[in-house]
N, C-alpha and C positions, 0 to 999 in steps of 0.2 A: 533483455536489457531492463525492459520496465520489474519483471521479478525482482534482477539484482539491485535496481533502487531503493523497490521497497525494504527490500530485506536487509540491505545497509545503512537506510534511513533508520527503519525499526531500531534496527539495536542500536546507531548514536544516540536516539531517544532514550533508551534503556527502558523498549517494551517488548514485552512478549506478544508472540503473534497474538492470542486470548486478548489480551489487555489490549493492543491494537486495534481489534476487531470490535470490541466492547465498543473502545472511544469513534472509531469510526460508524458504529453502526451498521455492520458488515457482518454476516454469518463468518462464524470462526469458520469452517471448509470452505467458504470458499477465499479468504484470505491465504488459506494454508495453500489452496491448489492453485491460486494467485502464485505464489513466492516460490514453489515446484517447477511452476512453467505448465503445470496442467490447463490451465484456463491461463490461454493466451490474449485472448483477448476479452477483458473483464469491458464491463458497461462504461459510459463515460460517466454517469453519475455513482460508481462504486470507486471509480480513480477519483474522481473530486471528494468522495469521501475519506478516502484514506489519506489522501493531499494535506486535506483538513485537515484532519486528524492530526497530522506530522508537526501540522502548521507551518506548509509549504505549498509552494503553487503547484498547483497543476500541469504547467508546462518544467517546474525545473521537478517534478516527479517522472515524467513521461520523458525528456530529451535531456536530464540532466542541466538546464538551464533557469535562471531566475529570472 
């Protein structure tokens, strides 16, 4: 679930994972194995970054809610 947020957040934003990663301050792998489902469970301060990034909360990244 949390993969397919980021990954359909990313693209309403119109960013590439790269360009996500960037803004978030996130290594590009592990964003990529974020959005794969390889790393299921990312840190909580790499989901508050990419949240960020979106400029979205944390909870509507994680459970789909604002």
């Amino acid at each position: 679930m949390l993969n397919e947020n980021i990954r359909k957040l990313r693209k309403k934003a119109g960013l590439t994972q790269e360009k996500l990663a960037i803004k978030a301050g996130v290594p590009y792998t592990t964003l990529a194995k974020i959005e794969i489902g390889v790393i299921k469970r990312p840190s909580v301060q790499t989901i508050q970054k990419i949240a960020d990034a979106l400029g979205i909360s944390i909870d509507y990244l994680v459970k789909n809610k604002r």
